[in-house]
Backbone bond lengths (Angstrom), bond angles and torsions (degrees), N, CA, C in turn:
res aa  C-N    CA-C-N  psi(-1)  N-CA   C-N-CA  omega(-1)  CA-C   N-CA-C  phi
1 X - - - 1.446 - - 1.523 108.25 -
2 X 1.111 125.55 114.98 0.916 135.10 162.05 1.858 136.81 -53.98
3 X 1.357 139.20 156.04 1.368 120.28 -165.86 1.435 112.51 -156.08
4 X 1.324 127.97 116.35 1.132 143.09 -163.45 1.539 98.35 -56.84
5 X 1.668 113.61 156.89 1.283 127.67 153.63 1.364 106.45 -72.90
6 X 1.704 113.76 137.13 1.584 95.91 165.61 1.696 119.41 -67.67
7 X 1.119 113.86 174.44 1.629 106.25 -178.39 1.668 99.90 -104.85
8 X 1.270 97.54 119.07 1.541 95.47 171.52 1.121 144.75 -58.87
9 X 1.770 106.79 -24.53 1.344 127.01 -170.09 1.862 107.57 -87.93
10 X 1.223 93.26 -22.72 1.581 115.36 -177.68 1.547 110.05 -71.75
11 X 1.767 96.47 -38.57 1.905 101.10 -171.55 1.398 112.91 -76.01
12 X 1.218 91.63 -26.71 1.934 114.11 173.67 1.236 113.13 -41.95
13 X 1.726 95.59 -65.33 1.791 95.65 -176.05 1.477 121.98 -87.66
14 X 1.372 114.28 18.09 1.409 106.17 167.32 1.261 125.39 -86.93
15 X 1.279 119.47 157.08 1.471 130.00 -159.25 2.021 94.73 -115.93
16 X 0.890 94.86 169.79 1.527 109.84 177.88 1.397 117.85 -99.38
17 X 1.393 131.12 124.72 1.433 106.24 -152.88 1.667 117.46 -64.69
18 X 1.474 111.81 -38.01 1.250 118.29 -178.92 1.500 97.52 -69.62
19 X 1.401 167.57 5.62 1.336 146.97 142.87 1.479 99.33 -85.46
20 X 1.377 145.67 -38.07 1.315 153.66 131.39 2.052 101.71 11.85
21 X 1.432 91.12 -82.34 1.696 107.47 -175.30 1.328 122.91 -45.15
22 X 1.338 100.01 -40.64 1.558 130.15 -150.56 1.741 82.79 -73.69
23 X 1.439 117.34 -66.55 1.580 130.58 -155.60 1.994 90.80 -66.22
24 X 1.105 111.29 -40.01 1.822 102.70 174.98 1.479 109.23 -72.59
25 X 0.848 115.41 -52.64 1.749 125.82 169.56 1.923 98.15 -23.31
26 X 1.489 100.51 -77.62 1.254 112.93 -165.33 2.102 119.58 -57.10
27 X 1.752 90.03 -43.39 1.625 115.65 -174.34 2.052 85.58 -57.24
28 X 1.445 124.78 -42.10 1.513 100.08 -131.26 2.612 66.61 -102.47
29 X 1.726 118.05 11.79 1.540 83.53 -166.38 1.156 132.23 69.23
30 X 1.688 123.46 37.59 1.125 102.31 -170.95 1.886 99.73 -158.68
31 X 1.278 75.79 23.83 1.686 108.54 178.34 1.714 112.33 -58.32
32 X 1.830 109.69 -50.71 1.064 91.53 175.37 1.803 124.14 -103.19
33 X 1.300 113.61 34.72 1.215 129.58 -172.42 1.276 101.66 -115.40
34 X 1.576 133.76 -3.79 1.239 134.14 -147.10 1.864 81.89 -128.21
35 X 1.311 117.81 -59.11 1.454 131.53 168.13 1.709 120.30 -39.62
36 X 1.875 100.65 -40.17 1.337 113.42 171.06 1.640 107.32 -45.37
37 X 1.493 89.94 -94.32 1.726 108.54 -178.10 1.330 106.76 -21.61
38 X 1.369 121.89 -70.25 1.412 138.61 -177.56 1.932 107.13 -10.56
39 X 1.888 81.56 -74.87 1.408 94.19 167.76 1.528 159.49 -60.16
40 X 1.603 95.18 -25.72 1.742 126.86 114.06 1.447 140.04 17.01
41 X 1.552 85.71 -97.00 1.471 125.98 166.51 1.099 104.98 -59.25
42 X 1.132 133.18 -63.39 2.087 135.44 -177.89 1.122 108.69 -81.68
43 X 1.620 130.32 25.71 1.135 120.98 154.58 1.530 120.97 -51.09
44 X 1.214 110.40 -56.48 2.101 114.75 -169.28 1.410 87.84 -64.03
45 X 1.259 136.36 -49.39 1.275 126.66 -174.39 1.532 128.87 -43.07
46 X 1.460 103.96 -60.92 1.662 118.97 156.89 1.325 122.65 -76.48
47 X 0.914 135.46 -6.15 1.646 133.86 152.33 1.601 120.19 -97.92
48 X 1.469 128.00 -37.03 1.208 135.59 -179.08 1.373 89.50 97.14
49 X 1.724 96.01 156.67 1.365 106.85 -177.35 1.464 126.03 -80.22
50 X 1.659 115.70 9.06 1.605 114.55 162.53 1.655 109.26 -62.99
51 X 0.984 99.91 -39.09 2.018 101.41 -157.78 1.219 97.40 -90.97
52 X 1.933 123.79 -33.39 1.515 119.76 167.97 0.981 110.86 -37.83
53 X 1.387 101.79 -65.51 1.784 102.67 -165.33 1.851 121.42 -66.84
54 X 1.107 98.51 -14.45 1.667 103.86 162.50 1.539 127.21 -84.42
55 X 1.523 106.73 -10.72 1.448 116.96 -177.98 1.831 104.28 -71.94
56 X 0.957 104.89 123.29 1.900 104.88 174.42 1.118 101.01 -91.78
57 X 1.578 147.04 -20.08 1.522 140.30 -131.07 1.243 110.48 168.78
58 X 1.531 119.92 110.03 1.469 100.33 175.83 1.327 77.16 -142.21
59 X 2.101 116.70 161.27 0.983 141.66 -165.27 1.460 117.69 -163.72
60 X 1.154 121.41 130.28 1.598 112.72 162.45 2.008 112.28 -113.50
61 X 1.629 81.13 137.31 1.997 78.41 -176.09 1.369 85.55 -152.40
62 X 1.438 129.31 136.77 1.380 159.74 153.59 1.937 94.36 81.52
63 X 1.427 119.98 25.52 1.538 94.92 -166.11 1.398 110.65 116.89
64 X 1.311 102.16 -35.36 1.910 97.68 -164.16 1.741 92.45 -119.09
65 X 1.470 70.94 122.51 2.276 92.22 160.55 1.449 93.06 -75.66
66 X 1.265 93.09 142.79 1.685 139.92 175.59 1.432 107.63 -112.94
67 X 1.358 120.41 97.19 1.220 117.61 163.76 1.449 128.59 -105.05
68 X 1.321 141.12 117.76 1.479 119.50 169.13 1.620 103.96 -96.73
69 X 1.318 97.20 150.64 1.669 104.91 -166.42 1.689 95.37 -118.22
70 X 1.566 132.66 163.44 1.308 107.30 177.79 1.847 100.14 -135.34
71 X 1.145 94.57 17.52 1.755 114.92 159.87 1.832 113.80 -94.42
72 X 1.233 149.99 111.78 1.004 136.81 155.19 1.704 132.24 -55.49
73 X 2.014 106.37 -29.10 1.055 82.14 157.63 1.431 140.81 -80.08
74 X 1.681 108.78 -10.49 1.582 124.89 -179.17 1.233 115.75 -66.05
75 X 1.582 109.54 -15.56 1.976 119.02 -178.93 1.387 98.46 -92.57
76 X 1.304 122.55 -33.50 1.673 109.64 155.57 1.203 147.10 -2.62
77 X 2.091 80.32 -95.38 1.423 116.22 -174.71 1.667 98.95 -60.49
78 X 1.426 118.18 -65.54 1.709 128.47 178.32 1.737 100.16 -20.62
79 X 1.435 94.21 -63.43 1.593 94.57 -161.05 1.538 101.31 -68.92
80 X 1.744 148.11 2.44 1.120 143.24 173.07 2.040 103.45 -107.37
81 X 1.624 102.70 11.02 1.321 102.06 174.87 1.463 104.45 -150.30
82 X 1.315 115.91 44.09 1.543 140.89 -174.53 1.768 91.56 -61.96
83 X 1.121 101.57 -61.01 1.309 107.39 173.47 1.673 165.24 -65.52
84 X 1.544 73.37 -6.84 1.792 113.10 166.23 1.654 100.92 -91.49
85 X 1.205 112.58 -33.87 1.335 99.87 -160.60 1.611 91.71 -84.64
86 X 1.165 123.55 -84.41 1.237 114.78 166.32 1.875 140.95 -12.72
87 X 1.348 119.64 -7.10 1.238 162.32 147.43 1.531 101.72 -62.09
88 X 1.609 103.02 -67.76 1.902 109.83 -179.70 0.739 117.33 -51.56
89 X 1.727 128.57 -67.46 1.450 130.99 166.79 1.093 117.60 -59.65
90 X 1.591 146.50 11.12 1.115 122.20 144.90 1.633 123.97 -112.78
91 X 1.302 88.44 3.67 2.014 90.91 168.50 1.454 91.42 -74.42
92 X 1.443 134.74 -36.72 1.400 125.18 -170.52 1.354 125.44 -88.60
93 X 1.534 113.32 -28.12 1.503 116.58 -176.51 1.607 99.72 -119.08
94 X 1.207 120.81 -15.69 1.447 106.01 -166.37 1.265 122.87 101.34
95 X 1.735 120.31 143.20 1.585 102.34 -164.32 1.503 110.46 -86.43
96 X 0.813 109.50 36.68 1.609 115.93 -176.57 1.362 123.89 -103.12
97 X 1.708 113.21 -14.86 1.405 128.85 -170.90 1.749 102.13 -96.77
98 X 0.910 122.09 -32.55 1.436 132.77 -168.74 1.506 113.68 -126.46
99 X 1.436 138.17 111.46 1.305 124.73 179.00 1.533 82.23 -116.30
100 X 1.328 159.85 -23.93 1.574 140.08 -142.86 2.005 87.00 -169.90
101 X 1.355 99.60 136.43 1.320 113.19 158.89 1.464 126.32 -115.85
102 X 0.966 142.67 134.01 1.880 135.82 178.16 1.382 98.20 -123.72
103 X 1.445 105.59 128.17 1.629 133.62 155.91 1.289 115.38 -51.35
104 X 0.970 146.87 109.07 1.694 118.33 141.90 1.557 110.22 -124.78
């Protein structure tokens, strides 16, 4: 079996896929709508699945997560650890995705 030279000029212009994403992400605006969901999605992950499964509603709009909780004491405790959580989501996304969270 025979085996190609790689092409050098070819390895040159390749991009990496994750800087690849990043530059369409940004070109099409949709960078922080893509970061939203993301964060979303890894809710049960970064909270665990007690508080997942109590979450009815979660949202991000201007900066601030929107959570509805459907425990009153779980909107409590959250709101006396506003600040742990917010800590979570930004060891993972960065403090740039989340500046303010609201309970309801």
């Amino acid at each position: 079996m025979a085996y190609r030279k790689k092409d050098d000029k070819r390895e040159e212009r390749a991009t990496p896929l994750k800087e690849a994403f990043n530059k369409l992400l940004h070109s099409y605006e949709i960078k922080d709508k893509y970061e939203a969901n993301k964060l979303v999605l890894s809710w049960k992950e970064l909270m665990g699945p007690t508080i997942a499964n109590r979450t009815e509603k979660i949202y991000l709009l201007d900066h601030t997560l929107h959570i509805k909780l459907s425990s009153p004491h779980l909107r409590q405790e959250m709101l006396m650890s506003k600040q742990r959580v917010l800590d979570i989501i930004a060891e993972k996304f960065g403090n740039d995705l989340v500046k303010d969270i609201r309970f309801y």
